[in-house]
C-alpha positions in Angstrom: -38.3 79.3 6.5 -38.8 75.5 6.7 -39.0 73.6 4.1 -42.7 72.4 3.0 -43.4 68.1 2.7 -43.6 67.7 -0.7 -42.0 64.2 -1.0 -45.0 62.8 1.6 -47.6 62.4 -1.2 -44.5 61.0 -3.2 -44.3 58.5 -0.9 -47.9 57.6 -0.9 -48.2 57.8 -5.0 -45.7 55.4 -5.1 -46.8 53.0 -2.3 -50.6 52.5 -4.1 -49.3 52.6 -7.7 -45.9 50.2 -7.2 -46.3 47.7 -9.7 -47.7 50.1 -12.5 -44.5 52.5 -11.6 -41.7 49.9 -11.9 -43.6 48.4 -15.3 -43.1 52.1 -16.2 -40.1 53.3 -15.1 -37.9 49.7 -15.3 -39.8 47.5 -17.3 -36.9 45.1 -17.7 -36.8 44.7 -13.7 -41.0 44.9 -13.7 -40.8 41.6 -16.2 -38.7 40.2 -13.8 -40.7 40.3 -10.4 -43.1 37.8 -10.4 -46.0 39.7 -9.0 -48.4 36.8 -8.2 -46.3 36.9 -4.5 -47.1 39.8 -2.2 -44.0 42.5 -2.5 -43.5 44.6 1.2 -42.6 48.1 2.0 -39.8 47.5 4.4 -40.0 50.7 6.7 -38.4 49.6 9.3 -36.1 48.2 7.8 -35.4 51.0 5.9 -35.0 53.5 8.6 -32.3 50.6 10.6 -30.3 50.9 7.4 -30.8 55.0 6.4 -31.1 56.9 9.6 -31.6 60.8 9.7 -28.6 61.8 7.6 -26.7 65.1 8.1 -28.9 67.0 5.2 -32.7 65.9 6.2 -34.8 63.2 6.3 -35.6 61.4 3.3 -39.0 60.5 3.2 -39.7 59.6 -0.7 -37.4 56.7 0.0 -39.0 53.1 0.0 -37.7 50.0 0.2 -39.2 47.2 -1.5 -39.1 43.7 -0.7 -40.0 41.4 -4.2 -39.8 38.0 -5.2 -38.3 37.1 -8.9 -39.8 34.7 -11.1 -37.1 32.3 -10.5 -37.9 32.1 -6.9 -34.9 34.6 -5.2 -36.0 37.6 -2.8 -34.7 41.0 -3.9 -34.9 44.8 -2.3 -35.5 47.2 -4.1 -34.2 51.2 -3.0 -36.9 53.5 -4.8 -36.0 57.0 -4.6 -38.4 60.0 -6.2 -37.3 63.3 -6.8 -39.6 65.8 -8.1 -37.5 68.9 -8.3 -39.4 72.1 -9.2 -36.1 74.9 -8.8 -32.4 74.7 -9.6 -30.9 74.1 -6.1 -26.9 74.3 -6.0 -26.2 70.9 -4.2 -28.9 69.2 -5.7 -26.2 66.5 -7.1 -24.2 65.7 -3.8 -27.8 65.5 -2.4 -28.6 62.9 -4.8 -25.6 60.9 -4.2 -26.0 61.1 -0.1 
């Protein structure tokens, strides 16, 4: 049986609501970010760097493009996991 999209609308939550989810989740790297510049999802990018791996696709992956207040660009790897059952290799998943 194939495995349902789930991390999609991840993907999509976390593309509207960026800045409000790194204030929430890292506030110490939110304060950092000076959010006056545009940031960029960096898709392509991101797919260059993290083809299809062995175990699936990863599509609640982004990669962020920010500018810090003191004027240096930084990337940012965002990964969501919303894990609803125990799964056995859930931790070497996480790692891949």
């Amino acid at each position: 049986m194939p495995r349902s999209d789930q991390d999609s609308p991840w993907k999509d939550i976390l593309r509207q609501y960026f800045q409000d989810a790194i204030a929430f989740f890292f506030p110490q790297t939110a304060e950092r970010i000076d959010w006056h510049r545009p940031y960029e999802f960096l898709n392509k990018e991101f797919q260059q760097i993290a083809p299809e791996a062995a175990i699936g696709k990863r599509y609640a992956d982004q990669l962020v493009k920010v500018w810090l207040k003191r004027g240096q660009e930084l990337w940012l790897l965002v990964h969501i996991e919303a894990q609803a059952a125990s799964e056995a290799n859930f931790a070497e998943r996480m790692f891949v």
